[in-house]
C-alpha positions as CSV (number, residue, x, y, z in Angstrom):
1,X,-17.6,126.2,117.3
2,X,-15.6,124.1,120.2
3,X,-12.3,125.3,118.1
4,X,-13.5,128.7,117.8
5,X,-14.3,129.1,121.8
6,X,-10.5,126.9,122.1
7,X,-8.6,129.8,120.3
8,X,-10.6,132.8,121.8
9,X,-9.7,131.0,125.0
10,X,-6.2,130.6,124.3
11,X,-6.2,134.4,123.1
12,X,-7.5,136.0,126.6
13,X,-5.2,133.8,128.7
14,X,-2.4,135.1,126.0
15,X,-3.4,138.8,126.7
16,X,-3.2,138.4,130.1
17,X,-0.7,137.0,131.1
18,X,1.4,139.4,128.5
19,X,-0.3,142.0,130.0
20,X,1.3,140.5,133.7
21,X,4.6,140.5,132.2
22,X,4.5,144.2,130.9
23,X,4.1,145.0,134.4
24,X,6.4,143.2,136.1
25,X,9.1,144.1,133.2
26,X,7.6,148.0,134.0
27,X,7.8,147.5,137.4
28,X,11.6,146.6,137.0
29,X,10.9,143.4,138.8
30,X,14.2,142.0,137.3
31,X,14.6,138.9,139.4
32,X,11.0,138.0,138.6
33,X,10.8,138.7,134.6
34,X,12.7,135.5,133.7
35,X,10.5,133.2,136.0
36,X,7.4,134.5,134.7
37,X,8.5,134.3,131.1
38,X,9.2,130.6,131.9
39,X,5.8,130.7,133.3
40,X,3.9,132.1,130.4
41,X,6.0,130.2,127.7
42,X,4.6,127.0,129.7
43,X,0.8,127.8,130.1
44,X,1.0,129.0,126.5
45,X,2.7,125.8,125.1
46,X,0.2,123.5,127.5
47,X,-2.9,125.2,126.2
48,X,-1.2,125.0,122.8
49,X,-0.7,121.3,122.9
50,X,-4.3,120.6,124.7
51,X,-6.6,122.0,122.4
52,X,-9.4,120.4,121.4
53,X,-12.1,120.3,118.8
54,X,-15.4,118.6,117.8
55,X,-13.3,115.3,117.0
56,X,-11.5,114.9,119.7
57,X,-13.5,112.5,122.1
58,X,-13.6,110.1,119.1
59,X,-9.5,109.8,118.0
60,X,-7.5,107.1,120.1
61,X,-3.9,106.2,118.9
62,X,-3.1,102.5,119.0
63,X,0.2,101.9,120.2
64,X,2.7,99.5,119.4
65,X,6.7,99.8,119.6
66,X,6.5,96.7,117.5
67,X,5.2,95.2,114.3
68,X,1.7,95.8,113.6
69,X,1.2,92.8,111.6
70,X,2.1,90.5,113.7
71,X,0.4,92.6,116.8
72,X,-3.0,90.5,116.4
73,X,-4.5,91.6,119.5
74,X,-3.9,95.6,119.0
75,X,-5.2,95.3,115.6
76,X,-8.4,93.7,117.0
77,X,-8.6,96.4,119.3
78,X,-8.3,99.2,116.3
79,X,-11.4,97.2,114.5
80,X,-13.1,97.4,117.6
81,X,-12.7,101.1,118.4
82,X,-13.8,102.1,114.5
83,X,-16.8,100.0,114.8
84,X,-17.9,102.2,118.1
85,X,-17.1,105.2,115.7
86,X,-14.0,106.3,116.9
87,X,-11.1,107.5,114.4
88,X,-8.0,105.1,115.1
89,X,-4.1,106.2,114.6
90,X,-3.0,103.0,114.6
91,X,1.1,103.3,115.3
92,X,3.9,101.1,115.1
93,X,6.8,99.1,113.2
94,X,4.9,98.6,109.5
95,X,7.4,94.9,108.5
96,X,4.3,93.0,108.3
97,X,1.0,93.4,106.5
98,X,-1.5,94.0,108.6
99,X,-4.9,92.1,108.0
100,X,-7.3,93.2,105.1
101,X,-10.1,94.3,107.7
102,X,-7.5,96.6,109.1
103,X,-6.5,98.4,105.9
104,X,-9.7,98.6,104.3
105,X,-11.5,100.1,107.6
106,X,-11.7,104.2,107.0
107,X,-11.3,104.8,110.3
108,X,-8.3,103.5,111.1
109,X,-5.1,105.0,109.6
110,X,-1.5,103.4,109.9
111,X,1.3,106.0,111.1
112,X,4.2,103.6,110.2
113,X,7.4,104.2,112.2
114,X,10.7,102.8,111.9
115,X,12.7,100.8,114.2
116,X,15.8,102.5,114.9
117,X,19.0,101.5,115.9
118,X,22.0,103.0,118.5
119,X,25.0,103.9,117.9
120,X,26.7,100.8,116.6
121,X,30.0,101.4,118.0
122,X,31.7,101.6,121.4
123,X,30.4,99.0,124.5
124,X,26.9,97.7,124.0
125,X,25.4,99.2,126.6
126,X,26.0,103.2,125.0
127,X,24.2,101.1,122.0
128,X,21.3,100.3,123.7
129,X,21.2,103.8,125.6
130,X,21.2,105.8,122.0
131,X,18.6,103.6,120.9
132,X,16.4,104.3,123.7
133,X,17.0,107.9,123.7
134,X,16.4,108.1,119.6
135,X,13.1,105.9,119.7
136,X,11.9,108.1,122.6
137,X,12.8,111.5,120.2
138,X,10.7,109.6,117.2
139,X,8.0,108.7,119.2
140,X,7.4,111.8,121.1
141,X,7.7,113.4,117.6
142,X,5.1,111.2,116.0
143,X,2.5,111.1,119.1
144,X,2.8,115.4,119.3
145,X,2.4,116.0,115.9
146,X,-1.0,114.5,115.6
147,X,-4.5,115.8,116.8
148,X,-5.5,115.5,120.3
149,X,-6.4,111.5,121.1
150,X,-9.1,111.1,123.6
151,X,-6.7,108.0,124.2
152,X,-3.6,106.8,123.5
153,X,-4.0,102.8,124.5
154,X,-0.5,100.9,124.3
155,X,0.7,97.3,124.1
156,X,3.0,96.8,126.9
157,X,6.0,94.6,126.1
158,X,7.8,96.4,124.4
159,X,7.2,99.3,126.5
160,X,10.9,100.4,126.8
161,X,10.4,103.6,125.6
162,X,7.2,104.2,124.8
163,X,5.5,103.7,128.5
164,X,7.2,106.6,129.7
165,X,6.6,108.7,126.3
166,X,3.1,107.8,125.9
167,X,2.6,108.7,129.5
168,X,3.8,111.9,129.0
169,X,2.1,113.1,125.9
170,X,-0.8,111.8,127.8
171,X,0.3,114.4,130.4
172,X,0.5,117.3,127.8
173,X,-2.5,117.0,126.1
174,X,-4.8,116.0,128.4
175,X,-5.1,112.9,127.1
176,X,-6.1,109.1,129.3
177,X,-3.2,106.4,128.9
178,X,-4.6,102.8,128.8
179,X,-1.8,100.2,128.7
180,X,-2.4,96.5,127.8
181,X,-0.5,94.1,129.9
182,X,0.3,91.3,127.5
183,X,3.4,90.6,129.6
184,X,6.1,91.7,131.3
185,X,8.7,93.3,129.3
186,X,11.9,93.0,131.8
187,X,10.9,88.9,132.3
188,X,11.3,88.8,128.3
189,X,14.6,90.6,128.2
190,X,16.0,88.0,131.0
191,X,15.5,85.6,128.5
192,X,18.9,86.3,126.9
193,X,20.5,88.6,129.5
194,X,19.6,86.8,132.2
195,X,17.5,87.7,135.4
196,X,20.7,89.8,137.2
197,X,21.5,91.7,134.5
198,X,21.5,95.6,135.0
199,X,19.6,96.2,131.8
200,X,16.9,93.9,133.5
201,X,17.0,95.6,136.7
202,X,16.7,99.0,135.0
203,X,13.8,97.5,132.6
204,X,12.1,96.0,136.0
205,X,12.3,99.2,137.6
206,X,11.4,101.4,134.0
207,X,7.9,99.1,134.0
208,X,7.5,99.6,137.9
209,X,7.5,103.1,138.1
210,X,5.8,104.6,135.0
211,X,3.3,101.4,134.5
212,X,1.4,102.6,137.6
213,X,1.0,106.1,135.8
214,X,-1.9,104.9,133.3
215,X,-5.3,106.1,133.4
216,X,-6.5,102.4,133.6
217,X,-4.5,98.9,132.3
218,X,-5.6,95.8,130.9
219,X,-4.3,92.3,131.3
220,X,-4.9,89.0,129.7
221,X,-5.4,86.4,132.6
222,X,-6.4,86.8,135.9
223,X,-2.8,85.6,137.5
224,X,-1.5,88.5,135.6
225,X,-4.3,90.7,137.0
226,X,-3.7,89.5,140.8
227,X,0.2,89.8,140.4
228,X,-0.2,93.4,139.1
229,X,-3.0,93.9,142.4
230,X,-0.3,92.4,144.5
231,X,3.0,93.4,143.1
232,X,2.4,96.6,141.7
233,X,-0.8,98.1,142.7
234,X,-2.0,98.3,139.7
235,X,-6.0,97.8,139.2
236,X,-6.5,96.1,135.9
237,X,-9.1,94.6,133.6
238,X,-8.9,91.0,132.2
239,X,-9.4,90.7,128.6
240,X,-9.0,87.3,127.6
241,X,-8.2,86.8,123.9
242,X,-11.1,85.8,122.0
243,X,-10.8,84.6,118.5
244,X,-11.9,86.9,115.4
245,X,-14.8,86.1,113.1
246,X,-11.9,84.5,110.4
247,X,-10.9,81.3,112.8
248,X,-13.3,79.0,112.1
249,X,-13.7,75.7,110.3
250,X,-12.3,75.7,107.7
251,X,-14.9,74.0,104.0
252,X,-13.7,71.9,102.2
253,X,-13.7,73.8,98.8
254,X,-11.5,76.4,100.9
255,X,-9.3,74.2,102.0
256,X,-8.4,72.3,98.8
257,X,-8.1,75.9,97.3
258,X,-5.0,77.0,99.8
259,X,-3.6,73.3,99.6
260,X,-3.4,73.6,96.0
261,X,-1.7,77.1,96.6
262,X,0.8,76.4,99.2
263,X,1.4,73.1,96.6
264,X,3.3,75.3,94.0
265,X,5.9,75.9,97.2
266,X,5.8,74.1,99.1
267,X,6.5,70.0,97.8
268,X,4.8,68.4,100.9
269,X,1.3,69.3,99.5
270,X,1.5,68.3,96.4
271,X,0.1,64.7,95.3
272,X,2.4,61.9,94.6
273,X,4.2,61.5,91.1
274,X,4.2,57.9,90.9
275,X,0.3,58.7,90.8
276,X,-1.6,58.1,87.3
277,X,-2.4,61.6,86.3
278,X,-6.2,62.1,86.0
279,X,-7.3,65.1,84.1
280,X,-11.0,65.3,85.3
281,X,-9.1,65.3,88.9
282,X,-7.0,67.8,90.5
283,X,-5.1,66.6,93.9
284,X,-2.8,67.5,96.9
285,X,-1.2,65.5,99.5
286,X,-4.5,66.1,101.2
287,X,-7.4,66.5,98.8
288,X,-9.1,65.7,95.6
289,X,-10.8,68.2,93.5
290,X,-13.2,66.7,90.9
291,X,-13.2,69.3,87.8
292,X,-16.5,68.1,86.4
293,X,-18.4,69.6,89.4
294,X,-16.0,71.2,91.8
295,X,-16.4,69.0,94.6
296,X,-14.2,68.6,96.9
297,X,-13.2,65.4,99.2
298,X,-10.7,64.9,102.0
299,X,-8.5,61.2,100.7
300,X,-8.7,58.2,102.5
301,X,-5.1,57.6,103.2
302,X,-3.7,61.2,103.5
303,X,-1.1,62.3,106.4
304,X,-2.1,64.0,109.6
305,X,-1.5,68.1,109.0
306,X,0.4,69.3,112.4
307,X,0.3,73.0,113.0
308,X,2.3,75.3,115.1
309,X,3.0,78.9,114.4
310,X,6.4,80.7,116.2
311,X,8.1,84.4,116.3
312,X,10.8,82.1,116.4
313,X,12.2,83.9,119.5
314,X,13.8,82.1,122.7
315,X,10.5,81.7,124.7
316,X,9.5,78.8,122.6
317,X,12.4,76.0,122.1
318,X,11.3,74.4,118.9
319,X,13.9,71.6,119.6
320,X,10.8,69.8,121.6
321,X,8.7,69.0,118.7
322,X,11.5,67.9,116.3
323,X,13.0,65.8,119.1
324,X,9.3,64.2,119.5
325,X,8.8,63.9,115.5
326,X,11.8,62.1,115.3
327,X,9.9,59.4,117.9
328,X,7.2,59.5,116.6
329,X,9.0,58.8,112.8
330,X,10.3,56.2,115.0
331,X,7.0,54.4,116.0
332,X,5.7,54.8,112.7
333,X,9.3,52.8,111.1
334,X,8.9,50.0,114.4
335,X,6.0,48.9,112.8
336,X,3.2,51.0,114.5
337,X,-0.1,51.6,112.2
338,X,0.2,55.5,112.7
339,X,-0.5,57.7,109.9
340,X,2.5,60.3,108.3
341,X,2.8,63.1,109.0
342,X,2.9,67.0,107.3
343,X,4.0,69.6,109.7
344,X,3.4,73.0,108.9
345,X,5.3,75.8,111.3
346,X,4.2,79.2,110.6
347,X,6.1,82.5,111.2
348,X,8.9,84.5,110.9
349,X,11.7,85.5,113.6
350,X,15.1,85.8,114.9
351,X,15.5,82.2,115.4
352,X,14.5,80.3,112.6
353,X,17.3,80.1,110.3
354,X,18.8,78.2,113.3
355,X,15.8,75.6,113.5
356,X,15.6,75.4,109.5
357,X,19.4,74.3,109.8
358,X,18.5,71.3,112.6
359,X,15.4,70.9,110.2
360,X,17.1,69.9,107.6
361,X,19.6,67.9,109.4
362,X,16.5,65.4,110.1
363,X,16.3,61.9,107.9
364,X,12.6,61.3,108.7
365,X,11.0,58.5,106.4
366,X,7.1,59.4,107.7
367,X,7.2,63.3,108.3
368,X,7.6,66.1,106.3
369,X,8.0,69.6,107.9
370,X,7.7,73.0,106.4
371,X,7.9,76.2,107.4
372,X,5.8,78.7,105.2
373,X,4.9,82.3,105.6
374,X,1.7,82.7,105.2
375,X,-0.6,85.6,104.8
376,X,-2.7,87.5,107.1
377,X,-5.9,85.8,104.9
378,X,-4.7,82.5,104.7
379,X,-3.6,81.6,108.5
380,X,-6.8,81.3,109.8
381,X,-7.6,79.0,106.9
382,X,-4.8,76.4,107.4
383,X,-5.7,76.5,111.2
384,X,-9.9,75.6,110.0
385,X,-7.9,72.8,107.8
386,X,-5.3,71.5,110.1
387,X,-5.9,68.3,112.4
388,X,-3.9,69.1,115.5
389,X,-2.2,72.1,116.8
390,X,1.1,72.4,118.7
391,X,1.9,74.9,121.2
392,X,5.5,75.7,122.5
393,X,4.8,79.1,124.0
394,X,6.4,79.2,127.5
395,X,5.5,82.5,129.2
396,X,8.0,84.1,130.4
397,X,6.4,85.6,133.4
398,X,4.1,82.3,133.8
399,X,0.9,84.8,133.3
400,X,0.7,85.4,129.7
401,X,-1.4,83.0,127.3
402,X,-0.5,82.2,124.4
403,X,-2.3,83.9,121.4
404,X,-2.1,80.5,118.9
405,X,-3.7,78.6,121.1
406,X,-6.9,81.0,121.1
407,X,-6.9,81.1,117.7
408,X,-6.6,77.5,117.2
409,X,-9.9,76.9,119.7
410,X,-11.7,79.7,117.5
411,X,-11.2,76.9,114.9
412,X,-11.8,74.4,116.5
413,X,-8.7,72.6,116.7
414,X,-7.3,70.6,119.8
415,X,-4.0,71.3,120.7
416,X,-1.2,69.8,122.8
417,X,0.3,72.9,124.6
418,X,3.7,72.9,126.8
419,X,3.2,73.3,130.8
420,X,3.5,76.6,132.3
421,X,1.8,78.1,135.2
422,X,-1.7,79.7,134.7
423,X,-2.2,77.5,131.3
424,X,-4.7,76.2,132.6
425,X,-6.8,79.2,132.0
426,X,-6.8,78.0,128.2
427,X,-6.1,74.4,127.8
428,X,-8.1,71.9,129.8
429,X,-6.2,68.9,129.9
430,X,-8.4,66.0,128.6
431,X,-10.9,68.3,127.5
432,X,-9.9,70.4,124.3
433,X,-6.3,69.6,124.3
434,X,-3.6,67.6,126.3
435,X,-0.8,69.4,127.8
436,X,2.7,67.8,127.9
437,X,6.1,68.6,130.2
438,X,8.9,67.4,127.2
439,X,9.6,66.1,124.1
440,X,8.5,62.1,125.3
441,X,5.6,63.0,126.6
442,X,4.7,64.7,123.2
443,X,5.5,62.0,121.1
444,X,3.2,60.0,123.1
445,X,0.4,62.0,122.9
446,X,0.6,62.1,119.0
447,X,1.0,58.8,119.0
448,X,-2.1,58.3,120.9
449,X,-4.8,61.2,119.4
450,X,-3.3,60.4,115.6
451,X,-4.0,56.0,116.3
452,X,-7.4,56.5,114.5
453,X,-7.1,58.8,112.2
454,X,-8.8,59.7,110.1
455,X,-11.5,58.8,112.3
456,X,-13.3,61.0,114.3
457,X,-14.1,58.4,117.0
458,X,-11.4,58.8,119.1
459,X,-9.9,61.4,121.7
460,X,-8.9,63.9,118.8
461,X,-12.5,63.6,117.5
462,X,-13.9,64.0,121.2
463,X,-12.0,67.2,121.7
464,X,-12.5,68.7,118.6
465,X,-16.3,68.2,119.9
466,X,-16.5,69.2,123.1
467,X,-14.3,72.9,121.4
468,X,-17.5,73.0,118.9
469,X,-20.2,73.3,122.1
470,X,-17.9,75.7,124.4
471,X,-16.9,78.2,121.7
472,X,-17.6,81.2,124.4
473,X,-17.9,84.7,123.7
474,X,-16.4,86.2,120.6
475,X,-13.8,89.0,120.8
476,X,-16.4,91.6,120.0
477,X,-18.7,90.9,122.7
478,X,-15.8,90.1,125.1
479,X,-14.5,94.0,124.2
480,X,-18.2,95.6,124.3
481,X,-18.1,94.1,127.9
482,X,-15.4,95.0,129.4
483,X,-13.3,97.7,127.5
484,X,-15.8,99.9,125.8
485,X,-17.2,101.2,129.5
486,X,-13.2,102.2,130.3
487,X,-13.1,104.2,127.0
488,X,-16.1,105.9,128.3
489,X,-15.2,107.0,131.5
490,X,-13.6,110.2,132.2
């Protein structure tokens, strides 16, 4: 009926404004024909693109100018949306699988687009201007050619095109433009271009002029929501990241069953060769599985499992923990009664080729690291199974939080995170974690949480208690409060 009334609408204003332009073309208003024309051509195109139906209130596009399966917090806000019984286009780079939840929800559907490049000759800076202007033609393609969205909420970085797009489809059709201020997008590109650069300048300015355009804005800490108050008069929301339902501790019987996986790639999980093979037994580096009833133990004298996860990018120099492995190798060889050591970094990125090359340039006698890519399904797993977490995640505004860190507390898992400002937001120093300035100060901190192992009498047991009674809100009750009333508002 609401389409019906939409196009009967659309059909009156048509008649009368042709019916204007007969007139003035009668009239021989010359001078004015071609400004009318113009006149009617844009009513009839804005009508065109805002018409609604029955459905529209509940679509919202998801926005992402990056990969969608590595974009943990936008997916969380899809889930979210479909369980309120809205219909999610959920848009971005498709190089990683997103997780399970995601593509078997109905309501959610993945408009994959690709990442495209400039023109790859010529200076770099024409380059990076052809990119721009092709990712802007894609995604102002993609975002018209869909129905109406009540909402189109976007991930801000990257937002260099797709602020400015976004804000102008949101223009077109009448639809409201959230943005979600993970960080700031010209503080990122300083990272390699450094903080004078014009591309900077021009990304500073980009974010400063159309981020102020959104209907409403979302941040995750409250230093990035004061700096945006103060800096940019921008009125935003704090939505601190909040675990998912997956991170939690991890049973046994699960554990032993992705130890034995990762085992067939990975050599530092499997058991020891010189071992007597017992076939009523199966073992990893880590656990024993006895076949007769399918029980599962945790051995005596296994290694420590370390965990950090990376995008591998130049915000997080990965040279720190290597440099304090190597120490802590060294305490271990100088006689100390420290356990080994398995150290599992996750991800995938730009950088890591360079840090498996210093990787494997190690000679450590008591640590073992690899660097697996795991599955959507089975992250949150090794994070329930792991004994400590790393964190080398240095904003690059100083009012971002890292992600891993949440997910790490979800299960349960102390951490020993790298100083930056507003960090203390997350990690309470003494508390759930320990928080550390370089590579010395790390290796003393391992050295000190890992002296009792396997014991959960000491610090590491203490903080992995005290994260088991101040587990918070979850993410879905964290979103019910305070995002679900700004997709309600008009």
């Amino acid at each position: 009926m609401a389409s019906c009334c939409a196009v009967a609408a659309s059909l009156v204003v048509f008649v009368t404004i042709s019916s204007v332009l007969i007139s003035f073309c009668a009239s021989g208003s010359c001078a004015t024909c071609p400004a009318a024309c113009l006149a009617a051509v844009t009513g009839l195109v804005t009508l065109w693109l805002r018409r609604r139906d029955a459905g529209t209130d509940r679509r919202v596009c998801v926005l992402v100018l990056g990969d969608l399966g590595r974009s943990p917090r936008m997916q969380y806000h899809a889930l979210s949306l479909s369980k309120h019984g809205h219909h999610v286009t959920y848009v971005g780079f498709l190089d990683t699988k997103p997780h399970q939840d995601v593509l078997r929800e109905e309501k959610i559907k993945i408009e994959a687009i690709t990442e495209v490049k400039g023109v790859q000759f010529g200076p770099k800076i024409f380059s990076y201007v052809t990119k721009v202007i092709l990712q802007s033609l894609q995604l102002l393609h993609v975002l018209l050619k869909m129905e109406t969205q009540s909402h189109i909420l976007m991930q801000n970085p990257p937002g260099l095109p797709g602020i400015a797009v976004a804000w102008l489809v949101c223009v077109l059709r009448g639809s409201r433009f959230v943005i979600d201020w993970h960080n700031y997008g010209f503080t990122v590109m300083a990272l390699s271009l450094g903080r004078t650069h014009p591309l900077v300048r021009l990304a500073e300015w980009y974010e400063r002029f159309f981020g102020p355009l959104a209907a409403r804005h979302l941040c995750v800490t409250t230093a990035m929501k004061e700096d945006l108050q103060n800096n940019w008069g921008i009125r935003a929301t704090t939505l601190y990241d909040r675990p998912a339902a997956a991170f939690r501790e991890t049973p046994l019987q699960l554990q032993h069953e992705l130890f034995v996986r990762l085992a067939a790639t990975h050599p530092q999980f499997r058991s020891s060769g010189s071992e007597e093979e017992n076939k009523k037994e199966e073992r990893t580096v880590f656990s024993v599985c006895d076949l007769s009833d399918d029980s599962v133990t945790l051995r005596a004298k296994r290694p420590a499992l370390l965990l950090s996860s990376t995008s591998w990018t130049e915000d997080e120099d990965f040279s720190v923990l290597l440099e304090a492995l190597q120490e802590y190798d060294g305490f271990i060889s100088g006689g100390e009664a420290l356990p080994s050591l398995v150290c599992v970094i996750t991800g995938k990125g730009p950088q890591k080729d360079h840090y498996r090359k210093l990787i494997d340039s190690l000679h450590l006698e008591h640590v073992e690291i690899c660097t697996p890519w795991l599955e959507a399904e089975d992250y949150p797993v090794l994070l329930g199974s792991a004994d400590l977490g790393v964190c080398l995640h240095k904003s690059t505004s100083g009012l971002d939080l890292p992600m891993k860190v949440v997910d790490m507390f979800g299960c349960c898992l102390p951490v020993c995170a790298i100083h930056f400002n507003c960090l203390s937001e997350l990690v309470k120093h003494e508390e759930n974690g320990l928080v550390f300035r370089g590579s010395e100060e790390l290796a003393e901190q391992l050295k000190s949480l890992l002296s009792e192992f396997p014991s959960a009498a000491g610090r590491l047991g203490a903080f992995r208690r005290n994260l088991r009674t101040s587990r918070g809100q979850c993410w879905d009750d964290n979103w019910d409060q305070n995002v679900l009333p700004l997709m309600a508002a008009r």
